[in-house]
N, C-alpha and C positions, 0 to 999 in steps of 0.2 A: 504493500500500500504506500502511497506518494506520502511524504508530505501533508501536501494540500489536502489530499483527499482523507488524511488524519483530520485537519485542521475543521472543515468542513462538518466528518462526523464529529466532531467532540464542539460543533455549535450546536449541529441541532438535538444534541441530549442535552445541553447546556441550555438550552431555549426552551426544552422540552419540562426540563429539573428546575427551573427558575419558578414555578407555579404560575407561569404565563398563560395566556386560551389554548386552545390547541392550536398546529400548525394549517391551515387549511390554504395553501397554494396553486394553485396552476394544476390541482388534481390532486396533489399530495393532501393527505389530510394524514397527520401524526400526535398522537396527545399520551400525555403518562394517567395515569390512572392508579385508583388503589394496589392492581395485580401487576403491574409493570410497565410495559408499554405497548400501544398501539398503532399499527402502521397500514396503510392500504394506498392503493392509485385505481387509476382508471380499467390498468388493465386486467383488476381483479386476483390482484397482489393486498390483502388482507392478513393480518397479523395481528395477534391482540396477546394480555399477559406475556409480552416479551422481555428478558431483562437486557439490563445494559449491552451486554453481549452480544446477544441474539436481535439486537435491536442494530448495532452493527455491522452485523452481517447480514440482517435483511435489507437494508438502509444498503450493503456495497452490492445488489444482485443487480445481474444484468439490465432487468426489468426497470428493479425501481430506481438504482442509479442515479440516473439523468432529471428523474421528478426531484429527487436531493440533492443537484449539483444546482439544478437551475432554481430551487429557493434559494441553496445558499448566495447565487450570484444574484441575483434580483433583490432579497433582503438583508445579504450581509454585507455583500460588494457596491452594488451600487449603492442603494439603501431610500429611503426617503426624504431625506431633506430637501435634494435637489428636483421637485417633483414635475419640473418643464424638461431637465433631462432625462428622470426617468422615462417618461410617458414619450418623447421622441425614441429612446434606444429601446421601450418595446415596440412602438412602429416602426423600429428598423426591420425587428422580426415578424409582425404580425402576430405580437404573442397574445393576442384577444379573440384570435381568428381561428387560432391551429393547436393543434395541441403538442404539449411536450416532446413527442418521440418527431412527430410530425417538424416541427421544430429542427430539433437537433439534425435529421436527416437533411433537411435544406439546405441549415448554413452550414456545413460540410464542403458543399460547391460553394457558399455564397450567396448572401439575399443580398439581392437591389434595390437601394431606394435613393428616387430621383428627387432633388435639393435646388431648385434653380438650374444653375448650369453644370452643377456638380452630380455625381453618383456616388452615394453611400455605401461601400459592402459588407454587410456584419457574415461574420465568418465564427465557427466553435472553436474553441482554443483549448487547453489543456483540461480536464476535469471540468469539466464546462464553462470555463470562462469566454467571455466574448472578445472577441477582438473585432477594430474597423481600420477600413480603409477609407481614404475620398482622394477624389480624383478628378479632372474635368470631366464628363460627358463625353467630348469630342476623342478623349484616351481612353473609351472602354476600354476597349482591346489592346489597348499599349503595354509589350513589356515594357515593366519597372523597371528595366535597365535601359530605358530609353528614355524615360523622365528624369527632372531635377527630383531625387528623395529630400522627403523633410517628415521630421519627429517632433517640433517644437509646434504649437498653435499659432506661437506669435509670428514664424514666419511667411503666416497669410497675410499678415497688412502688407509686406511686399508686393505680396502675389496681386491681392484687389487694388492697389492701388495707380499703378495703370494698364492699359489697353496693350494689344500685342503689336502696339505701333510706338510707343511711350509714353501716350501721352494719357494725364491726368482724369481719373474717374471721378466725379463729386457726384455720382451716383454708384453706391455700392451695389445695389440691385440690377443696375442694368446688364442688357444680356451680353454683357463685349468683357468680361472674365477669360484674362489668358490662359492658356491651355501649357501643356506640357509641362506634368508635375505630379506630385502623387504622395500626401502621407499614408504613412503604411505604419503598420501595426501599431496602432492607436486604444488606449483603454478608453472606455467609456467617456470618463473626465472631457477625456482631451480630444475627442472624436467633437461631443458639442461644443468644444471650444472654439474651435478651428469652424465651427460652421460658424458661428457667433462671429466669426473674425472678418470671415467671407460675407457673412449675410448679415448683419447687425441687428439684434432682437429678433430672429426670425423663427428660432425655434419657441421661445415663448411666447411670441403673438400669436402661434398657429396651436400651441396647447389652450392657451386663453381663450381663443375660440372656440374647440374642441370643450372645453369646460362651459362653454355659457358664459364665460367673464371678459371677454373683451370690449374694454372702453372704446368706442367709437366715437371721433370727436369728428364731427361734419365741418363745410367748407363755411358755412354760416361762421361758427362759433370762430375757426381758425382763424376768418379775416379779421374777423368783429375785436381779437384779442393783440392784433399787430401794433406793433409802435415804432415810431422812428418814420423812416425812408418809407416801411412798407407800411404805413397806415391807409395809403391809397385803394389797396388790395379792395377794400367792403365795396368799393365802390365800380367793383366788376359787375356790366349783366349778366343777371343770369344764365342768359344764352351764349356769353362770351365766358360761363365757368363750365359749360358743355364742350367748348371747343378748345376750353384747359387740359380736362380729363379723355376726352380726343385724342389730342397732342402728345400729351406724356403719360396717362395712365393705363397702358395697353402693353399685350406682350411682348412686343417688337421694341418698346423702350425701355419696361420696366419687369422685371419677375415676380414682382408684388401681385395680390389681388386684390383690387379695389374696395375696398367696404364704405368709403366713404361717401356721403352723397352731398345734395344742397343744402340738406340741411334734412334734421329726423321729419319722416314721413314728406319729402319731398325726393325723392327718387330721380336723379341722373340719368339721362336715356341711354347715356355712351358705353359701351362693353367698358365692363371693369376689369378685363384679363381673367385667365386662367390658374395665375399661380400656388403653387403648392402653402405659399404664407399669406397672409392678409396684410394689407396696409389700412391701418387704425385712422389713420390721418393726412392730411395734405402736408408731403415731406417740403421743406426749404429750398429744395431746387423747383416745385412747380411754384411756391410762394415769389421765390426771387422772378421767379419769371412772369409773375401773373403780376406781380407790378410793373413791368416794362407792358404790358398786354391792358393792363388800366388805363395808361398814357395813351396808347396807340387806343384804343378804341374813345378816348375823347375828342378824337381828329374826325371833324365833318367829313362826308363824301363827295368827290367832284365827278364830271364827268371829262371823260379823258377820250380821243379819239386817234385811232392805231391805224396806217396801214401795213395789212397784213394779209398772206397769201393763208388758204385753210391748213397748208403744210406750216405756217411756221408759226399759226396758234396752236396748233394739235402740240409740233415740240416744244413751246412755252409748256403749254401742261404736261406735258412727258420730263423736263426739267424738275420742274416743280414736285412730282412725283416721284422724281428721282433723288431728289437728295432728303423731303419729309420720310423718305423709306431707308437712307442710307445707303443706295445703292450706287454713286456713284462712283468709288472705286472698282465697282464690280462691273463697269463699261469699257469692254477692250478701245483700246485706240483706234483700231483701224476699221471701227463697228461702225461706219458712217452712217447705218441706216438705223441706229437708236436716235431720239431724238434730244437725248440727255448727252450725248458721246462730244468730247473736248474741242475736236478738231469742228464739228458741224455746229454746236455753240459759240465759238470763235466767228464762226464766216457768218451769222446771222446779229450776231453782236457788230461784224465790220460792216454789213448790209444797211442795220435799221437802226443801230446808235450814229451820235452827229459828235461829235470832236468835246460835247461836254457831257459827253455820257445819258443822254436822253432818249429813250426808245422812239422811234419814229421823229427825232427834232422836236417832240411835245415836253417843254419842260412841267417839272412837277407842280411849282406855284405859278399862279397865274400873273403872277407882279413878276415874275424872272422873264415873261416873254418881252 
């Protein structure tokens, strides 16, 4: 016998002998009793008037095993205090869903669970400890000797903090997380840490939900509480905080799932995204930006008169389409027939702008003609 799996048995007789409830776990149900002790699981492994011994030995059988590694790792190892990490590292396993053996057999290969742009994998470890791994998405299938390894959680703020081009993320959720990298053998702790690092609050918003407790503070209350620079914000319409959450709060910009609306019992018509966490509140990057969006929607409408061929409105909107999606790196050069493509935006700019930069000669205020 290990060790560990000493250490283990001489808890749960320890837990057993404390005059505590009985043990009633994930199937296990174990209690002492005036005659000794009592033991059984699901699969009809029964036991009663056992002594210490015999309690030992039924506790190390093939069967029951696994029902007594995986209390002691769920209530001696991890334990409860931390009850937003618990409750994510049993939805790494599904342990509400499947049972014990069913369990153990899985993470054997590995269970998957998708985190934004990252993959989760809890895997069984010695005496049923858990271990995790995280990774990008994009490196399922990556040996680990093709990634940067890392052991430490702290060194994710590296990793989120910029793009795979260098440049600066002031959105930790967005979906542009570089790729190529891999912690590996990770306890529990430091498994949610590293998501915490990557995704900030995101495993406890998404348990908070899951409980019923999540404060949801709508777009109403958020403006209404600005000061400074951004007091402007309350004085967004309505309509122009539909074309906020449009903008940024969608899965293409953000891994969040929207919960927030215009305010309680006023409902938002715009997709709030798909993501695996919720966002509680209107984050500081659509704030900063909905005040530059206050400004510009206090600007009157003119009317403006363009010549233009039906080919070179269609690639204005093809433009415009093209960079609100980010797709403009993703336009070959020699693709002349996209309408977003470099070289063919060049010759329409040389076409229909005049020497001060005006579309069509039409300057933008009427006092500059």
């Amino acid at each position: 016998m290990t060790d560990v799996r000493g250490a283990q048995l001489d808890a749960l007789v320890d837990r057993l002998s404390s005059g505590s409830d009985p043990i009633e776990f994930d199937g296990l149900r174990a209690a002492a009793t005036e005659d000794g002790y009592a033991l059984s699981t699901p699969e009809g492994d029964e036991h009663d008037t056992l002594s210490e011994s015999e309690l030992r030995a039924a506790a190390g059988d093939d069967d029951v095993a696994p029902y007594v590694t995986n209390w002691y790792y769920w209530e001696e190892v991890v334990g409860r205090r931390g009850r937003h990490r618990r409750a994510f590292l049993r939805h790494a396993e599904a342990a509400n869903e499947h049972s014990v053996p069913e369990r153990y057999a899985a993470l054997e290969d590995g269970m998957h669970t998708e985190w934004g742009e990252v993959v989760v994998t809890a895997t069984l470890g010695d005496d049923g400890e858990r271990r995790y791994e995280i990774r990008h998405a994009d490196d399922r299938d990556a040996d680990p000797e093709t990634l940067d390894r890392y052991d430490d959680p702290l060194d994710a703020r590296e990793l989120a903090t910029y793009d795979d081009r260098g440049r600066y993320r002031p959105l930790k959720t967005a979906p542009s997380l570089v790729s190529g990298w891999v912690f590996e053998d990770l306890d529990g702790r430091d498994a949610v840490e590293t998501l915490d690092v990557l995704y900030p609050a995101s495993v406890a918003n998404w348990n908070l939900e899951r409980e019923g407790e999540l404060d949801v503070t709508h777009w109403r209350e958020t403006a209404e509480r600005q000061t400074g620079i951004y007091d402007v914000v309350d004085e967004l319409p309505r309509e122009a905080v539909e074309w906020v959450s449009e903008a940024c709060c969608v899965d293409s910009q953000c891994l969040k799932r929207r919960e927030w609306q215009y305010e309680d019992g006023d409902d938002l018509a715009a997709d709030g995204g798909a993501g695996a966490f919720p966002c509680r509140e209107p984050c500081s990057l659509v704030v900063a930006a909905a005040r530059k969006w206050t400004k510009l929607e206090e600007e009157g409408t003119h009317t403006y008169e363009f010549e233009l061929t039906p080919s070179e409105k269609e690639q204005i909107e093809a433009i415009i389409d093209a960079v609100a999606d980010g797709r403009v790196d993703e336009i070959r050069e020699a693709d002349v027939y996209e309408g977003a493509n470099r070289y063919r935006t060049r010759y329409l700019r040389a076409k229909r702008f005049d020497d001060e930069g005006n579309l069509s000669g039409t300057p933008t205020h009427r006092d500059a003609e």
